[in-house]
PLY file of the C-alpha trace (Angstrom):
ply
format ascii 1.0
element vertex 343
property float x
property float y
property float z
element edge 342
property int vertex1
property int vertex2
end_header
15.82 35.31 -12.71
11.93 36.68 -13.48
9.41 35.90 -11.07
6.99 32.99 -11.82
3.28 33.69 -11.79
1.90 32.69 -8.56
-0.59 30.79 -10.04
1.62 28.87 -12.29
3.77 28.14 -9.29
0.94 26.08 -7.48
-0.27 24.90 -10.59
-3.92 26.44 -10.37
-6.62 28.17 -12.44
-6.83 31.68 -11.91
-10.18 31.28 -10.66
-9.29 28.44 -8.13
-11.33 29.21 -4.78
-9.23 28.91 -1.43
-9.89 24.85 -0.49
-8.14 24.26 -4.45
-5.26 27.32 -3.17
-4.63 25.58 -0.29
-4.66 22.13 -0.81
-2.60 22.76 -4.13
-0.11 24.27 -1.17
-0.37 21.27 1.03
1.19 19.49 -1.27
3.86 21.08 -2.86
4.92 22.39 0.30
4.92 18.81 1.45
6.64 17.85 -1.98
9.73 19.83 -1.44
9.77 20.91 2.07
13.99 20.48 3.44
13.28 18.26 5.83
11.78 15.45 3.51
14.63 16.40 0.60
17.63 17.14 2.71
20.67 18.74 1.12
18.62 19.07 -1.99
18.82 23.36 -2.68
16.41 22.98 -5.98
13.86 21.28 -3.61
14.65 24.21 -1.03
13.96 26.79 -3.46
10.96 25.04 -5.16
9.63 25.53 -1.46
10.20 29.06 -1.10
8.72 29.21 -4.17
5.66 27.96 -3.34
5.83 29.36 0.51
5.76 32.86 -1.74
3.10 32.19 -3.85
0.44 30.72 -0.87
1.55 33.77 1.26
-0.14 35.94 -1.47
-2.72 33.43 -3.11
-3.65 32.65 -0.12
-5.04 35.87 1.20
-7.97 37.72 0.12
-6.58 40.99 -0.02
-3.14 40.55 -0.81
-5.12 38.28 -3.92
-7.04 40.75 -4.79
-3.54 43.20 -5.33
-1.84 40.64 -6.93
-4.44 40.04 -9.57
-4.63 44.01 -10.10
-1.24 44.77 -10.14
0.67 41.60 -10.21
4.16 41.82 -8.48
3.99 45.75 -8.22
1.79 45.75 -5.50
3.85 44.23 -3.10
7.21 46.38 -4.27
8.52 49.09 -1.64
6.09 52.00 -1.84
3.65 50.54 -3.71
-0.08 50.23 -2.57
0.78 46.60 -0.75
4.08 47.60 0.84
1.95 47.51 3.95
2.15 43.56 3.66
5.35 43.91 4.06
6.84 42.00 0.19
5.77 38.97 -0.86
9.57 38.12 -1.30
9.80 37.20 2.55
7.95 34.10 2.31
4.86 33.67 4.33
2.76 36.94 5.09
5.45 38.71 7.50
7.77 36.39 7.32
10.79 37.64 8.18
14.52 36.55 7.09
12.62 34.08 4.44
14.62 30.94 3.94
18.30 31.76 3.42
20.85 30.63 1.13
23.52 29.14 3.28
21.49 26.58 4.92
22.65 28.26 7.80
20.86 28.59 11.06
17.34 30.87 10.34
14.79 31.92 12.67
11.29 32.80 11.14
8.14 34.80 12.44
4.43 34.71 11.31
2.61 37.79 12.11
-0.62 36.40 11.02
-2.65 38.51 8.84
-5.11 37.23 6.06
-3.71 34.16 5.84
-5.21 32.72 8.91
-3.62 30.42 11.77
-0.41 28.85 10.02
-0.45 26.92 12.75
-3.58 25.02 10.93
-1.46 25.05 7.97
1.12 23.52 8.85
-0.50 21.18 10.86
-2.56 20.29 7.99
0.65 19.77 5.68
3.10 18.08 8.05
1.19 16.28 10.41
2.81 13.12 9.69
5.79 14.52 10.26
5.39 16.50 13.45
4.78 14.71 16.31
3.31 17.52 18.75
3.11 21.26 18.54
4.49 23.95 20.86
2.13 25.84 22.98
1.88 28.97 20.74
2.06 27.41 17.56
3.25 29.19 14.68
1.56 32.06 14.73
3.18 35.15 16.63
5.86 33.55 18.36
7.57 32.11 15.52
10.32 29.11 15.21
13.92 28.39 15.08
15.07 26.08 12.18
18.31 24.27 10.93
18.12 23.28 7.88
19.67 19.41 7.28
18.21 18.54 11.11
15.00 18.88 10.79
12.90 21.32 12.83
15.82 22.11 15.53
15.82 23.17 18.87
14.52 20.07 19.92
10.83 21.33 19.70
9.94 19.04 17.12
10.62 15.23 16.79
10.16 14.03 13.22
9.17 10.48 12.63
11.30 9.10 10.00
10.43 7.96 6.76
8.73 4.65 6.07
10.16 2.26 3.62
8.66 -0.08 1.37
9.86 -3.44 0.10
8.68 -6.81 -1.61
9.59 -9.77 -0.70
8.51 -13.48 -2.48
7.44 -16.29 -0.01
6.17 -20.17 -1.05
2.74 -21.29 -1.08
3.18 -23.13 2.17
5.46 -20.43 3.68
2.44 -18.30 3.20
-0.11 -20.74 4.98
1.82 -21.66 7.76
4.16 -18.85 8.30
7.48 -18.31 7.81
10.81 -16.37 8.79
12.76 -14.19 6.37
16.32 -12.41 6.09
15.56 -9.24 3.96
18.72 -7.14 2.46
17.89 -3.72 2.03
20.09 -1.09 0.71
19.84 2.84 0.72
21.53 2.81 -3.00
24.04 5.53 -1.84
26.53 3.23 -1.66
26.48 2.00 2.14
26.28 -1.44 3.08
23.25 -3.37 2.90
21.10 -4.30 6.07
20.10 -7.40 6.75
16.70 -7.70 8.62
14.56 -10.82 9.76
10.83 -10.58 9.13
7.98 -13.27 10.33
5.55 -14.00 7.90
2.29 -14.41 9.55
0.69 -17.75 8.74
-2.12 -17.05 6.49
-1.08 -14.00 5.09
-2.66 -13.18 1.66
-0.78 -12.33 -1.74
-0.24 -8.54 -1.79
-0.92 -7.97 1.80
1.54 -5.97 3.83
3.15 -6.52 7.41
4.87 -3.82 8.66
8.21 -3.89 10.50
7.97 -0.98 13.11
11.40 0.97 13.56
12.70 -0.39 10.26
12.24 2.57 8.33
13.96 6.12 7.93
15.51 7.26 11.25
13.80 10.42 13.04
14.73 13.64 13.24
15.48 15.52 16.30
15.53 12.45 18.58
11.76 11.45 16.46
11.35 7.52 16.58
11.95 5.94 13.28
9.74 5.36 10.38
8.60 1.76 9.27
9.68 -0.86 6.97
6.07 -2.19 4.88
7.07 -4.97 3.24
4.63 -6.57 0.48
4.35 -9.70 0.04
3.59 -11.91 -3.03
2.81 -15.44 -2.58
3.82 -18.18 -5.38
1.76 -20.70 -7.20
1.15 -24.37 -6.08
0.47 -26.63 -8.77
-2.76 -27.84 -8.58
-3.79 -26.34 -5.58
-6.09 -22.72 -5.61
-6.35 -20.45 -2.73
-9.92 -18.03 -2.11
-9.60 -16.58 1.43
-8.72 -19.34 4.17
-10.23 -21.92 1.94
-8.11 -24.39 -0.68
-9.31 -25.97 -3.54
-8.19 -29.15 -5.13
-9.02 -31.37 -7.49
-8.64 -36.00 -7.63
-9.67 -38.27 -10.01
-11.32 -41.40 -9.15
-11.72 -44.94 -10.86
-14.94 -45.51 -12.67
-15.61 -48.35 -9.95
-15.35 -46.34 -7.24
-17.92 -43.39 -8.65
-20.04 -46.34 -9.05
-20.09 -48.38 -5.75
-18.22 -46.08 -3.43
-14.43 -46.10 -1.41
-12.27 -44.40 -0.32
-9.75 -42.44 -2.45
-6.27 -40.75 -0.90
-6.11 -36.72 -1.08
-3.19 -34.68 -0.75
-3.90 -31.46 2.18
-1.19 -29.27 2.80
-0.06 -30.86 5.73
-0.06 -34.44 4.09
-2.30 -37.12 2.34
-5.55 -38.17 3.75
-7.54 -40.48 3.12
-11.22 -39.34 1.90
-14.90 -41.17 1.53
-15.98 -41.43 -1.67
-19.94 -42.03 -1.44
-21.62 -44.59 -4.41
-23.22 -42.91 -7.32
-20.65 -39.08 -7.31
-20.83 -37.27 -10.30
-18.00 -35.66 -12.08
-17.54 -32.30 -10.89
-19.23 -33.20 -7.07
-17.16 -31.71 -4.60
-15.88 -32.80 -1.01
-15.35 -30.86 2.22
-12.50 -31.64 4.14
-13.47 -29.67 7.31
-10.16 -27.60 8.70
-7.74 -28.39 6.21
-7.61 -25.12 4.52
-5.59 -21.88 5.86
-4.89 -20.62 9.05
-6.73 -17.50 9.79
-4.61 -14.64 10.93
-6.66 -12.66 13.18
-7.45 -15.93 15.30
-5.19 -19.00 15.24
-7.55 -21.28 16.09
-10.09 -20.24 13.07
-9.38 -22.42 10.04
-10.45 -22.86 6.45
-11.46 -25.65 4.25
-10.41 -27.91 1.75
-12.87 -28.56 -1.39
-11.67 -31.40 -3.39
-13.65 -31.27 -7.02
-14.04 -35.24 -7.93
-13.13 -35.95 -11.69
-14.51 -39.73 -12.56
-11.93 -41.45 -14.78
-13.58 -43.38 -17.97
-12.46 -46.90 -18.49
-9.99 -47.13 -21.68
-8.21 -50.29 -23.62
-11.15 -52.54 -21.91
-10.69 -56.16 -23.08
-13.78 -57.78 -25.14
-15.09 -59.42 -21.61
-15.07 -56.13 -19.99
-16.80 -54.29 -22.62
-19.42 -57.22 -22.44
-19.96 -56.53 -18.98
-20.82 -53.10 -19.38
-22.91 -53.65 -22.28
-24.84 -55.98 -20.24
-25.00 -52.89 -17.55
-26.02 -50.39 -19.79
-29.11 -52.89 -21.04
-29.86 -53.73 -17.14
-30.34 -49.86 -16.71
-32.07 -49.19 -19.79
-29.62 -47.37 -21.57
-29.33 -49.59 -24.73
-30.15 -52.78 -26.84
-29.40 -55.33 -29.19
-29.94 -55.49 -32.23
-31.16 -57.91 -35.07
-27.23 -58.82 -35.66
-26.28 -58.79 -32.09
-24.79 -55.28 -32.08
-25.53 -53.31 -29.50
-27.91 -49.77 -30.09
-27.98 -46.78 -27.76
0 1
1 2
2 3
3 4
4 5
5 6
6 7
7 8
8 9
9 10
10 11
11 12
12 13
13 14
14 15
15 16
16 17
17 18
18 19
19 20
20 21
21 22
22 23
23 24
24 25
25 26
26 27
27 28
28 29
29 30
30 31
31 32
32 33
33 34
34 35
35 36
36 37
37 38
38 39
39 40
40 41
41 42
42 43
43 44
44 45
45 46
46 47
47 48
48 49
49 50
50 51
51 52
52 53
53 54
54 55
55 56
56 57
57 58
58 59
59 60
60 61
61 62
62 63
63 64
64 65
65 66
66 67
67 68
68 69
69 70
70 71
71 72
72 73
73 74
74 75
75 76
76 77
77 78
78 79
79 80
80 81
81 82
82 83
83 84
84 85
85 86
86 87
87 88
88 89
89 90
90 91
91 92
92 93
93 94
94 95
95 96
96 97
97 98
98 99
99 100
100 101
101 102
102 103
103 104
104 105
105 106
106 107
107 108
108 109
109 110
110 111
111 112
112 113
113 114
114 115
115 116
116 117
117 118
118 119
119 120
120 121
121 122
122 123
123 124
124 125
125 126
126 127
127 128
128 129
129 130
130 131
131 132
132 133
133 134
134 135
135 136
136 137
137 138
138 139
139 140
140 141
141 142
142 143
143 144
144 145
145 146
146 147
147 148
148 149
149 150
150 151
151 152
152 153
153 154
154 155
155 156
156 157
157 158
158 159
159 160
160 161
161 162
162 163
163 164
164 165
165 166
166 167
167 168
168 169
169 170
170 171
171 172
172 173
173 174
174 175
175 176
176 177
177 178
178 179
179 180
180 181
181 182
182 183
183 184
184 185
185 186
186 187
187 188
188 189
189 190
190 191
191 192
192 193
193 194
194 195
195 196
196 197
197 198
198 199
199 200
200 201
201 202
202 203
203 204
204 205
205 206
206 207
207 208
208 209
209 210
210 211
211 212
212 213
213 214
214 215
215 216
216 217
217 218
218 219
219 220
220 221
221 222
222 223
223 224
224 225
225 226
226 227
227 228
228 229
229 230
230 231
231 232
232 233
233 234
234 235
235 236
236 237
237 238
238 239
239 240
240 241
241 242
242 243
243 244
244 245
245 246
246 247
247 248
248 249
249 250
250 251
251 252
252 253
253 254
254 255
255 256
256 257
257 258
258 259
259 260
260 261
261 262
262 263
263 264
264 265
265 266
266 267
267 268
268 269
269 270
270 271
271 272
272 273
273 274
274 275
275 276
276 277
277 278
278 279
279 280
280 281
281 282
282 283
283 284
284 285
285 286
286 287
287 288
288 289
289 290
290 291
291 292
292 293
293 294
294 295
295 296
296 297
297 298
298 299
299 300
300 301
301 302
302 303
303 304
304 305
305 306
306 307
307 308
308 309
309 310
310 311
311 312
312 313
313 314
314 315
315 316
316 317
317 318
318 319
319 320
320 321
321 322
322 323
323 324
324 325
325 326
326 327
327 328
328 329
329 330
330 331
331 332
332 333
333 334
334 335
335 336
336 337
337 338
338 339
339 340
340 341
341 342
């Protein structure tokens, strides 16, 4: 099958400088490196692919011969048969990724390209934990495809995982514990796994379950399991940070000369000082009564209860007299020629 333009390969202009070469690398060699798509041979050769096309992209001069005489240059006898074919992989590379996914051993000789050391370190940091001595460069590695970087000179952390998971309004405030199934979708069993919900935990906020995820490579600890949460409604109850906000409605009396009036908190109802003369819309602090905070146990938010004043309906004529004699006391209206009472 016909060579791919190197450029096409990483996906770049042909006038990309080297920080757009190289970080185009980073990730497709991150993409569809064997260790992060095991058994997977396209992925494998998508990475040699791209391994190829850095090793020459990558470096000034062998650039410079590629863009001159495209493939040619790096044929046997040709003016960059010094570099030893791009074919091998990385710049000296020797042995290149082979086909059986058999046991390989690989060596840098350096060159143009710089420290693949840095490279690599740059790519797959997250996936090596700790580097040997001499790095990449010179002294080369041994590899096994399907376990990783083998040997035991690398551990791999695993994978981490991500799930979702629904809890209750009050779950959320005062914390919770939940049995999570997880499955691989590959057909093995499902794993069950308990998670605490921190009290006070926000919707869409993440806790993550350390050791839950992907299992390492080469004796590597194991990735995580973050697992999302979303929080559920309350009805008539509205959450902004630690603090809760409700809202009561109160007698027409009781606006009027003051009392008491009972609110429902989230842990129970409470009985709440209503001061003479509110207005509709006034609000009340119930110091404490609002969410836990998480970083510090002892740090609580509020509860703001929004008063709603309930107008009188289906008064009887004495009642209505009453409070036509109150609205003339204050001002507010008067009688009339016939009796009736004017605004």
């Amino acid at each position: 099958m016909a060579k791919r333009d190197y450029y096409e390969v990483l996906g770049i202009d042909k006038k990309a400088d080297d920080k757009a070469i190289k970080r185009a690398y980073r990730k497709l060699a991150k993409k569809y490196h064997p260790d992060t798509n095991p058994g997977d041979k396209q992925a494998e050769q998508k990475f040699k692919e791209v391994t190829e096309a850095y090793n020459v992209l990558g470096d000034e001069k062998k650039r410079k011969l590629y863009d001159q005489y495209g493939f040619a240059a790096f044929e046997e006898g040709a003016a960059g048969g010094a570099y030893g074919g791009a074919g091998s992989g990385f710049g000296g590379f020797q042995g290149g990724f082979g086909g059986n996914g058999g046991y390989q051993e690989f060596h840098f000789k350096g060159g143009q390209n710089g420290n693949m050391d840095d490279i690599f370190g740059d790519i797959f940091g997250d996936m090596f934990h700790g580097r040997s001595s001499s790095g990449f460069g010179g002294q080369g590695f041994k590899q096994s495809y399907g376990s990783g970087f083998g040997g035991g000179s690398f551990k791999s952390k695993g994978q981490d995982l991500h799930a979702e998971i629904r809890v209750s309004f009050e779950d959320a405030a005062f914390g919770c514990e939940k049995v999570i199934n997880l499955s691989s979708g590959q057909g093995t069993p499902a794993q069950s796994l308990k998670a605490r919900v921190p009290a006070g935990i926000e919707d869409g906020k993440s806790i993550r379950l350390r050791g839950k995820g992907g299992p390492g490579m080469n004796g590597g600890e194991a990735g995580d399991l973050l697992l999302k949460i979303h929080v559920d409604e309350k009805p008539g109850y509205e959450r902004k940070g630690m603090d809760v906000y409700t809202t009561i409605s109160v007698p027409f009396t009781t606006a009027v000369f003051g009392g008491e009036a009972i609110v429902n908190t989230l842990k129970g109802s409470v009985k709440c000082k209503i001061p003479a003369g509110i207005q509709s819309g006034s609000k009340i602090r119930l110091r404490g009564k609002g969410i836990v905070s998480m970083k510090n146990p002892s740090v609580r938010g509020d509860q703001y209860v929004t008063i709603q004043i309930q107008v009188p309906q289906n008064l009887n004529y004495s009642a209505k007299e009453k409070l036509h004699e109150y609205a003339k006391a204050c001002g507010l209206e008067r009688s009339n020629a016939t009796g009736s009472h004017v605004a």
